[in-house]
C-alpha positions as CSV (number, residue, x, y, z in Angstrom):
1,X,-0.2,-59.1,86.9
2,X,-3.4,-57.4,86.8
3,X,-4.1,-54.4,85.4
4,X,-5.1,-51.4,86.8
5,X,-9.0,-50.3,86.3
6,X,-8.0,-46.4,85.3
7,X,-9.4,-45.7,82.0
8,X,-7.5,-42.8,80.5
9,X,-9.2,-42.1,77.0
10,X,-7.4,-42.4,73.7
11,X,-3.7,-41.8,73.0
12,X,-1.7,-41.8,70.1
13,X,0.4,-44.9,69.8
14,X,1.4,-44.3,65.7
15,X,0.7,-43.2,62.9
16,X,0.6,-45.7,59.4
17,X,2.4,-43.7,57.4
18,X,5.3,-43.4,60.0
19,X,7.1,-39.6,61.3
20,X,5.0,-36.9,63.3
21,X,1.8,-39.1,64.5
22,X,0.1,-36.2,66.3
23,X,-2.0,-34.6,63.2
24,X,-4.2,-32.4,64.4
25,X,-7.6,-30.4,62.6
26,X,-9.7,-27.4,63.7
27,X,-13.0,-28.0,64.0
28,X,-15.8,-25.7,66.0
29,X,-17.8,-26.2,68.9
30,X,-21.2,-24.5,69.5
31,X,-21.7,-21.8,72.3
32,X,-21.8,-23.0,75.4
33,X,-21.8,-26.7,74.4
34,X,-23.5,-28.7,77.5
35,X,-21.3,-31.5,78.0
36,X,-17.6,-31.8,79.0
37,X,-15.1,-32.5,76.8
38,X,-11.7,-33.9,77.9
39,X,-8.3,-35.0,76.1
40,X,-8.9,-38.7,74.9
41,X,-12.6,-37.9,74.6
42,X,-13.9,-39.0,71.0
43,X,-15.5,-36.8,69.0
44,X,-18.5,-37.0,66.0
45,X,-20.3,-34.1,63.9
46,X,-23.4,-32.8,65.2
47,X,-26.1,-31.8,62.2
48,X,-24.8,-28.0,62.4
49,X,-21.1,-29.0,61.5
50,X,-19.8,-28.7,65.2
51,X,-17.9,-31.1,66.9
52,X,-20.0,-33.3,69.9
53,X,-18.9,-36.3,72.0
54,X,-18.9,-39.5,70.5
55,X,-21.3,-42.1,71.3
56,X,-21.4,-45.9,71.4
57,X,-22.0,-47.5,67.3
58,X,-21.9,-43.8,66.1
59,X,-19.8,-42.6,63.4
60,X,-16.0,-40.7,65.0
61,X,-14.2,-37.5,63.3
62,X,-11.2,-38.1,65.5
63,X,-10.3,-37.5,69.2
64,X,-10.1,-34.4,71.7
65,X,-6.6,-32.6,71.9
66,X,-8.2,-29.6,73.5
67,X,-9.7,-26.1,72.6
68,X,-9.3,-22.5,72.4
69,X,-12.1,-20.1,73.8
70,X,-12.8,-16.4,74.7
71,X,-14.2,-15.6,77.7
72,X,-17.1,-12.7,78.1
73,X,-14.2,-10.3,79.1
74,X,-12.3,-10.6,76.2
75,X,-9.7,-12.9,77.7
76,X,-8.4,-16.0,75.7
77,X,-8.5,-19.5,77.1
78,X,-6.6,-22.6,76.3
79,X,-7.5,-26.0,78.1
80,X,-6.9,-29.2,77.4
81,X,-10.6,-29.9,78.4
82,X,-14.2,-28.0,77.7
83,X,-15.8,-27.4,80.8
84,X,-19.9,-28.2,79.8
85,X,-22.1,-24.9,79.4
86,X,-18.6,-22.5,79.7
87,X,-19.6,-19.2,78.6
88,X,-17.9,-17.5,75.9
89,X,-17.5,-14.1,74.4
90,X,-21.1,-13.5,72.6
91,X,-19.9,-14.1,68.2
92,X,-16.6,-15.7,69.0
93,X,-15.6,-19.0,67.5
94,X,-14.6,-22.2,70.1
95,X,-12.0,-23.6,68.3
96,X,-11.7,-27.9,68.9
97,X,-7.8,-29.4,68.1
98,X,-9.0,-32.7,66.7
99,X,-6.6,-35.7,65.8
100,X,-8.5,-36.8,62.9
101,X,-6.5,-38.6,60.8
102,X,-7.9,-41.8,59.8
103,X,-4.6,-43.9,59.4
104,X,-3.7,-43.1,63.4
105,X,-3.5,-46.0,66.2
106,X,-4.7,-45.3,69.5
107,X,-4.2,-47.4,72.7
108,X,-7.3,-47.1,75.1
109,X,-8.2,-49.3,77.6
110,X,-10.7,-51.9,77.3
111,X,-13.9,-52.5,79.7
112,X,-13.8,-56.2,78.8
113,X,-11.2,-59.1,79.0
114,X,-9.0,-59.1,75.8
115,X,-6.7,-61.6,74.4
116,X,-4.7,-61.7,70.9
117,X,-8.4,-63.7,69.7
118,X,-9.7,-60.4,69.9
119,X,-7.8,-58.4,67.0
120,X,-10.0,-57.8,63.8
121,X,-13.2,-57.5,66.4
122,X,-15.3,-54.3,67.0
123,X,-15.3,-52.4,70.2
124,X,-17.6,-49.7,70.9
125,X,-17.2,-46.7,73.1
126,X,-17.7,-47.4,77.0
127,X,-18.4,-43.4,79.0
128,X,-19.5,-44.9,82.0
129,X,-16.4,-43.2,83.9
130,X,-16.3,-39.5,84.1
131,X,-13.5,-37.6,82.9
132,X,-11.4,-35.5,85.0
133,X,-11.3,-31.6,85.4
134,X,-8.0,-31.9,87.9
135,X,-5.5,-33.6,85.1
136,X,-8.2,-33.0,82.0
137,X,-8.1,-36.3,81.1
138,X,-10.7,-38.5,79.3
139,X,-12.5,-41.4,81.5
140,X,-13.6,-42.9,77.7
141,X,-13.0,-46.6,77.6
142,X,-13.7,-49.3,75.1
143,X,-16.8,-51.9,75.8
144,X,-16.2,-55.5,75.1
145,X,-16.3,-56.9,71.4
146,X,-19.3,-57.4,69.8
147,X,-21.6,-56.1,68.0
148,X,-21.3,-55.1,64.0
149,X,-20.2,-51.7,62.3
150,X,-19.2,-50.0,65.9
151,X,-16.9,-47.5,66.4
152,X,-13.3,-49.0,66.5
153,X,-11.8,-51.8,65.4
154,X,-9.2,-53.6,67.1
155,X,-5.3,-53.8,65.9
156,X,-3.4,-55.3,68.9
157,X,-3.4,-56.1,72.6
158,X,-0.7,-55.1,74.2
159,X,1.2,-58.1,76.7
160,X,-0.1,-60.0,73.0
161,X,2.3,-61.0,70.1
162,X,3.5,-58.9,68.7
163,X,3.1,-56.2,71.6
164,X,3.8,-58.6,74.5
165,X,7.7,-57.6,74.7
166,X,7.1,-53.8,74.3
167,X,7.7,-52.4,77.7
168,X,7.3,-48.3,76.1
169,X,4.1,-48.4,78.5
170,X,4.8,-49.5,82.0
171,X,2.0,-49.1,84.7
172,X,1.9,-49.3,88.5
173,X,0.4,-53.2,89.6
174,X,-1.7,-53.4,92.7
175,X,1.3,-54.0,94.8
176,X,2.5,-50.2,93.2
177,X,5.2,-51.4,91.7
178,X,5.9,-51.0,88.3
179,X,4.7,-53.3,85.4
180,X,3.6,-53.8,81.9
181,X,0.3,-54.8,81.0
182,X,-1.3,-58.0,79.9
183,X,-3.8,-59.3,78.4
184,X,-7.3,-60.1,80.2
185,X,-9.4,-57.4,82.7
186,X,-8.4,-53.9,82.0
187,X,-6.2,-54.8,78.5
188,X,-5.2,-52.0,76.7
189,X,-5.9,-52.4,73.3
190,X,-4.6,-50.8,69.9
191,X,-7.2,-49.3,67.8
192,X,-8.6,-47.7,64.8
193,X,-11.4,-45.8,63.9
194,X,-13.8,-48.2,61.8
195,X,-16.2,-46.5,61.7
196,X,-15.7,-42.7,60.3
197,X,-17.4,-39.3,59.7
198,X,-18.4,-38.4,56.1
199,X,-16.3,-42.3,55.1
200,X,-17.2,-45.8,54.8
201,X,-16.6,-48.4,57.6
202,X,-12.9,-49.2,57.2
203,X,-12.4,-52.2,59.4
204,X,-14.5,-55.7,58.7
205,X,-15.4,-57.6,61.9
206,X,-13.4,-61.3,61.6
């Protein structure tokens, strides 16, 4: 099959530790922050403290899970994605849900063409597809592997031993009928954050 080219951000697959794998922090995000954010999106620490997108080889605090806002009129927002320069209530705290525990698996998918050779390599962050303000969902990628001390490290490939029998993740194939993915263009891959806020690099490149 081949899969489809619809980036969608990162998702929770597990946690390492096993029960609830959604753990979520609160972090802040300055006034009228200038870029979007959307759910998936990953997230670093600006110099201030506040929360900012994630960019390719930088360091990662964890991954959008939306945000809490008051408007100018007093009114209070919830949204699943930060629409850039949004105006807020003039001393009022935008407050980021962030999962941000380190020991949590994500499945993204991958810009390049992945096989099971791939786990233990690097992958950076790929935002060259938009998010979307319709569903609120990330357009974040990862690149192909390469590089040293990126952002995320890769665990699996699913349609690869051991994830080539899970079918918890069907898709639609180009014929729209349903599938599971496989390896090569458009993999999803299982990954971790190697390379974290305030911590030392936590994967090693193999």
């Amino acid at each position: 099959m081949a899969n489809p080219d619809a980036p969608f951000g990162f998702k929770v697959w597990n946690h390492g530790s096993g029960g609830t794998p959604c753990r979520v922090g609160e972090y802040s995000l300055a006034a009228s922050y200038a870029t979007a954010l959307y759910s998936g999106d990953a997230l670093t620490l600006a110099a201030d403290g506040t929360v900012a997108i994630a960019t390719a080889g930088g360091a990662v605090i964890g991954i959008f899970d939306g945000v809490e806002y008051t408007l100018p009129d007093g009114s209070v927002v919830f949204k699943s994605y930060w629409a850039a320069s949004t105006a807020t209530k003039s001393g009022s705290v935008i407050r980021v849900k962030v999962l941000d525990d380190i020991a949590t698996t994500y499945y993204v998918q991958s810009e390049g063409s992945m096989t099971l050779a791939d786990v233990g390599q690097w992958v950076d962050i790929d935002t060259s597809i938009a998010g979307s303000a319709a569903t609120g969902r990330s357009g974040m990628q990862t690149s192909a592997t390469g590089g040293s001390e990126a952002s995320f490290a890769i665990v699996g490939v699913l349609g690869a031993a051991p994830y080539d029998g899970d079918r918890s993740r069907p898709v639609r194939n180009a014929a729209g009928n349903q599938d599971f993915y496989a390896t090569g263009t458009n993999a999803v891959v299982l990954v971790k954050i190697a390379k974290a806020v305030g911590g030392p690099v936590a994967a090693v490149e193999v």
